[in-house]
N, C-alpha and C positions, 0 to 999 in steps of 0.2 A: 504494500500500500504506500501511495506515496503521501511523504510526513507533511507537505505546506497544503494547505484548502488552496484549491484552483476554481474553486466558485467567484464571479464580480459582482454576483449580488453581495456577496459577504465583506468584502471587503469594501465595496460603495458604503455598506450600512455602517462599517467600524470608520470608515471616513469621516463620513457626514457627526455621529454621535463625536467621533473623537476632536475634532474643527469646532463644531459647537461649544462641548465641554470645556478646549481649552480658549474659544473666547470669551466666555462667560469669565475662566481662572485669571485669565489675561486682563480684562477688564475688574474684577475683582481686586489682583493685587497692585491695579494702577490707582487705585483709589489709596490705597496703603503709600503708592509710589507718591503719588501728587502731597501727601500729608508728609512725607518724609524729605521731599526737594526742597516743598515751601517753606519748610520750617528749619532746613537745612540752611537755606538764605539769610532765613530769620536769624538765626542763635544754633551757635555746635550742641549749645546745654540744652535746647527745646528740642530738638533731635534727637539728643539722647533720654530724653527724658520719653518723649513720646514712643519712641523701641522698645523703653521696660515695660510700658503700659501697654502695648502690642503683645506681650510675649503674654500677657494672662487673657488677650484677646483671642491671640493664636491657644491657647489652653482652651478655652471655649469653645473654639473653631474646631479642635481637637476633639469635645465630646461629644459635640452635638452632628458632627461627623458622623462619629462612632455611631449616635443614635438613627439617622439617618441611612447610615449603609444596612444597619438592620431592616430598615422600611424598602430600600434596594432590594434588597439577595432575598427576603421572601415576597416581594413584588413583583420583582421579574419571575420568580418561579409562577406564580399564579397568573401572571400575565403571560407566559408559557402557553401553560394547558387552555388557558381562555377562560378562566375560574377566575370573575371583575367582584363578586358578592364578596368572597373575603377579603379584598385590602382595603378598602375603606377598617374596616377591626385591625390590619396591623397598624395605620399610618393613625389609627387614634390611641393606640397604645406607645407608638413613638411617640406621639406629642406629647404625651405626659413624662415621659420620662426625661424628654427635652426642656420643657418648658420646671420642670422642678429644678431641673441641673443649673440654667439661667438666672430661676429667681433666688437660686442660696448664694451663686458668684456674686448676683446683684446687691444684697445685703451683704456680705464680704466688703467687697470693694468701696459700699459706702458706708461701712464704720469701722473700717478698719485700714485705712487706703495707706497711711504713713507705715506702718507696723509691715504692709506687704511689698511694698516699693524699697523699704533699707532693705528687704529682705536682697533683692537684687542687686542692691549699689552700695558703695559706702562715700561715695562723694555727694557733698550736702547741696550743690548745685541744680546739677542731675534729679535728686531726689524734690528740691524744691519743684521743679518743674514736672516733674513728674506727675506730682498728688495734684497739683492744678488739672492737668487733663486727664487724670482719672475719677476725681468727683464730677467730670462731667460725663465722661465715655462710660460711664458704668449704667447710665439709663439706656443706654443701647444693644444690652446684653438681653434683653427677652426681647423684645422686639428682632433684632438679629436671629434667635433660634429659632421665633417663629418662621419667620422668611425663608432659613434654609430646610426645616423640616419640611416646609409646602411643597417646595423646588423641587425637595427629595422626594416626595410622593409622585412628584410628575413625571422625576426621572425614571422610576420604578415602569413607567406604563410606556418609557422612550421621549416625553415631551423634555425636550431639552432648548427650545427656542424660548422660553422666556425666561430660561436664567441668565442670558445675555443682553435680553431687554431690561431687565431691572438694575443688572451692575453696570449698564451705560448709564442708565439716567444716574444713579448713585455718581461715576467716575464725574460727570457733567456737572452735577451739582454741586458736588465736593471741592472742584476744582473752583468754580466760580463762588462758592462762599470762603474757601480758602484765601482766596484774593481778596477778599474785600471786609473780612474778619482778621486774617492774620495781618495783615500790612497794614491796614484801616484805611482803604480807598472808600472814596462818593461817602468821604462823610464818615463815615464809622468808626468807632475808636478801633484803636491798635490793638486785639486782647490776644496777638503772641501765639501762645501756644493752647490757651484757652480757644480763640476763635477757630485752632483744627479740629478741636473736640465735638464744639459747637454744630461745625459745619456735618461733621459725620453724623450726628444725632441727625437732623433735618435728613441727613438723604438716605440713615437707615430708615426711618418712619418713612420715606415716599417709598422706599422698595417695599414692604408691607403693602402698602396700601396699591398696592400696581400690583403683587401678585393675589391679593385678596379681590381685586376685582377681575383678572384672569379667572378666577377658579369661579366663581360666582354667574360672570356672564360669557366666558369662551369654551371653558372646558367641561363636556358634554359624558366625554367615556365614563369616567368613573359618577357623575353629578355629584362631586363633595356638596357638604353641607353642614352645619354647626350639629346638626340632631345628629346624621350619621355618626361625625366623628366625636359625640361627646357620648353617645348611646351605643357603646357597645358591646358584643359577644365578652366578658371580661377573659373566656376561656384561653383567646386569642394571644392573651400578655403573656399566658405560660410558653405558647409557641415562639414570640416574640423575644422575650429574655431569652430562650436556652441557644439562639444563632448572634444576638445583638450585644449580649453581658462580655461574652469574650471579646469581641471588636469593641466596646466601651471602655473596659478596662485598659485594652491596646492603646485605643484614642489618650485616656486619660494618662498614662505612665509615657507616651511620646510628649502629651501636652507638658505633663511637668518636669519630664527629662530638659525640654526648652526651658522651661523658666529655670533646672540647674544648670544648664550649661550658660543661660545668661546671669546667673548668681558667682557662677567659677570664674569668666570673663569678668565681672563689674568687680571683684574684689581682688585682682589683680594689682600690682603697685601701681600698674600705667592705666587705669580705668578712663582716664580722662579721653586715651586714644584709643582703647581696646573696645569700649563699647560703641562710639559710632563708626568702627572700622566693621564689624563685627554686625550691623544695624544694615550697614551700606551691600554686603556685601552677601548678607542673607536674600535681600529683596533682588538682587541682580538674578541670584538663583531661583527665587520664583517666578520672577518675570520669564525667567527664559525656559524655566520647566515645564510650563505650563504645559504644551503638547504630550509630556509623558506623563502627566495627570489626569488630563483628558483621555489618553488611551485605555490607562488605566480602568476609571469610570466606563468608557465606554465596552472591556472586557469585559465589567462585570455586570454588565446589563444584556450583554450578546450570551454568556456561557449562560445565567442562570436562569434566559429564554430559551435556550437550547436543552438544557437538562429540564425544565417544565415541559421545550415538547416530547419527551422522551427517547431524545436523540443522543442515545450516550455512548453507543458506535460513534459517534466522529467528535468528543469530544478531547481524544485524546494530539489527533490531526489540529482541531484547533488550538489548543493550548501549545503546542508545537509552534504554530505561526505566530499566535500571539507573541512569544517569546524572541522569538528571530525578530517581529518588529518592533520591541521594548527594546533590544539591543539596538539595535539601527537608531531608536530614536535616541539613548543613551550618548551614543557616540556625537552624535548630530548638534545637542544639546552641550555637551563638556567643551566642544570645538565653539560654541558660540558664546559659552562663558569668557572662553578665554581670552576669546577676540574682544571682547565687550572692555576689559580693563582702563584703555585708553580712555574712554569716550566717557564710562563710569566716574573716572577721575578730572576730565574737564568740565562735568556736570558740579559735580561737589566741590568747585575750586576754593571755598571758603577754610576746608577741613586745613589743618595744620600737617606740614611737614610729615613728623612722625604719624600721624592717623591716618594720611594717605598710603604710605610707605606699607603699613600695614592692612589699610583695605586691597592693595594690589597684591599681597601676598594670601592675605582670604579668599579670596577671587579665586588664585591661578589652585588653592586645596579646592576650592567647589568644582572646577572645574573637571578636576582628575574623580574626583568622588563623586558627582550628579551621574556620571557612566552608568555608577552601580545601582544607583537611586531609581533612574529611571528603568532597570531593569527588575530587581528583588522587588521597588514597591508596587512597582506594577503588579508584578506576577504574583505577589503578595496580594494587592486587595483586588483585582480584576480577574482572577483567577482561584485562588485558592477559598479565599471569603464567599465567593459568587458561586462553588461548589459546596458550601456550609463547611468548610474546616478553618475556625475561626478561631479555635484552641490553641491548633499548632501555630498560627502567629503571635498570638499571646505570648506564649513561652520564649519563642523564638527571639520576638522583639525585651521581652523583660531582660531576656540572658545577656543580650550584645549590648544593651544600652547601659542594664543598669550594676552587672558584673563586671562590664569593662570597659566602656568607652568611659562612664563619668567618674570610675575611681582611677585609671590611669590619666584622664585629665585635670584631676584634682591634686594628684602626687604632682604631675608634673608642674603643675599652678604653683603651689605652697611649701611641696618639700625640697625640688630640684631647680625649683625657679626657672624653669626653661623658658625660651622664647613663644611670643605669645604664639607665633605660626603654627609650633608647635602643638601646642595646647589645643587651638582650632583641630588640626587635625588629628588629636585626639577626640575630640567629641563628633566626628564624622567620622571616622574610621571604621564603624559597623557598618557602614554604605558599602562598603568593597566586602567585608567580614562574611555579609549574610548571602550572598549571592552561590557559592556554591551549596548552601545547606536551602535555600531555596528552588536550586535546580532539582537537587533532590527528591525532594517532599514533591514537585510536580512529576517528575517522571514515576513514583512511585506509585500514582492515581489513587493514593488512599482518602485523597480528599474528598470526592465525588460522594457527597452523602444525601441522604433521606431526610427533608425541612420540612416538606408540607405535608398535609393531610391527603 
């Protein structure tokens, strides 16, 4: 049998979902980018301040992820067999477990925002500016889950066009309250790094309100509705937990692996240049990852339509291809980091000397490391999650991040003083690490499991 799918329907359809996916991401982490240029202009300390208060953003983003890919991988199985009656019951059992996760971050962050932010930095600048645009960005944490848990339920059924319509109007918005909040044009006061907060609040609330009236007056297949998804089968949450808890958990120990690896960076002796080198050079890699995110996503919407149609002869042929083109995109992806350096560094020309010096060297480690990124995560959640074996990443990721990549970048930090490159590429170094024990675990096909009813 031969190993790559030679079907063009199949590859048209991982086109189209994958191009989607990653301009929605594309658009998404431009909104991240526009708050991190402008405020780069603005002050090094409002930039760095606003990156710490990103890392408990990306923590959210991380769970509600997690919660989300569960409303995924048993959506497309039912959207598989053609069985529309039960996911309205999974996608109201992720919203609660979404929207409870949002409302505890959201009291967190507002009564405790100083206590969580030293936790990151030890520079009193940094941290002044920090707790500014975290008592505001933290009303944007339920509102935000909401948004993506919707998105996610659409994704489950393949609708992937209006989560690119909402993170434009979001990037649009952002961009132009940016300008006229943080600089204080036509009039407005200067509020710094308060007005990026500000700005982001407004344009999470208009993506809400744009996908809430999507689902309301466009989307017909499934007819959401408040009664459906608050009235449900409760039986459904047992289904839900036992494929979603292990990908939550995954979510959750990536989410706060970031917030250690920006706690190891901020208390470094050189914080002042380690963490907007380190702020700079993280976002160059989402920017440019985007396509092997979206592939990603779109794997795991294509396999776990495939195994709902009962088509589990050829799912080993696909996981095969899938693979060969995470690699492809891997490579594609490290060669445009690299290239990027130049142009990364004429943008941020405010940064000082040493901070540059050091965001060209975080660069050129993402660059070598995203290879592997776009390969294992991929195959990781587009593949193995989307065949329900969401255990086996658990473990896998618990092992490599928090056995070894954060306690050899912490000796290296505090006991050996190494240089800080170094240290970066200790907290990335599980990128390249998992990749053969991910090859594995797919050609073994023990992941191909039984989710639905």
């Amino acid at each position: 049998m031969n190993r790559l799918v030679h079907d063009k329907t199949f590859y048209r359809t991982f086109a189209v979902l994958t191009l989607s996916l990653a301009l929605q991401n594309l658009l998404t982490y431009s909104v991240n980018l526009a708050d991190n240029v402008m405020l780069g202009r603005f002050s090094q300390d409002a930039l760095s301040g606003a990156s710490l208060c990103n890392q408990l953003q990306f923590f959210l983003q991380m769970l509600v992820q997690g919660v989300g890919e569960g409303v995924v991988v048993l959506g497309a199985r039912y959207w598989g067999k053609r069985d529309l009656k039960h996911i309205p019951h999974i996608i109201g059992a992720g919203l609660r477990f979404g929207i409870v996760i949002a409302v505890a971050m959201f009291i967190a962050a507002l009564l405790f925002p100083q206590q969580i932010i030293r936790l990151m930095s030890n520079d009193p600048a940094i941290t002044e500016q920090a707790v500014q645009y975290l008592r505001i960005i933290c009303f944007t944490y339920v509102i935000f889950a909401l948004t993506n848990m919707l998105t996610a339920s659409l994704r489950a059924i393949g609708v992937v066009k209006i989560g690119y319509i909402i993170s434009f109007s979001t990037l649009c918005i952002n961009i132009c309250l940016n300008y006229v909040l943080i600089y204080g044009h036509f009039g407005a006061p200067s509020l710094g790094i308060r007005g990026a907060a500000i700005a982001t609040l407004v344009s999470r609330t208009v993506e809400l309100v744009i996908v809430l009236w999507y689902l309301k007056f466009r989307e017909h297949t499934l007819a959401l509705n408040w009664r459906k998804l608050l009235f449900i089968d409760t039986s459904y949450i047992r289904d839900y937990v036992q494929v979603s808890l292990p990908v939550l958990v995954t979510q959750a120990l990536w989410g706060l692996s970031s917030i250690a690896q920006t706690a190891i960076l901020g208390n470094m002796r050189d914080s002042a240049m380690v963490v907007p080198a380190n702020s700079i050079s993280v976002l160059v890699f989402q920017i440019l990852s985007v396509v092997g995110y979206g592939a990603a996503s779109a794997a795991a919407i294509l396999t776990g339509r495939t195994l709902g149609e009962g088509h589990k002869d050829r799912i080993a042929q696909t996981a095969f291809t899938f693979q060969v083109i995470f690699c492809g995109i891997g490579v594609c992806t490290g060669l445009l980091i690299w290239l990027s350096r130049g142009l990364v560094l004429q943008i941020y020309d405010t940064l000082t000397p040493e901070a540059a010096r050091l965001t060209a060297q975080f660069i050129a480690v993402l660059a070598v490391t995203s290879v592997g990124t776009c390969y294992q995560m991929a195959a990781d959640c587009g593949i193995l999650r989307a065949g329900g074996d969401t255990r086996f990443a658990m473990w896998n990721n618990m092992v490599f991040t928090w056995l070894i990549c954060l306690p050899c970048a912490a000796l290296s930090a505090f006991v050996f003083e190494l240089p800080p490159v170094v240290v970066f590429f200790c907290l990335k170094m599980d990128q390249l690490g998992k990749c053969p024990v991910i090859f594995l675990r797919v050609r073994s096909k023990k992941w191909v499991k039984q989710i639905t009813r």
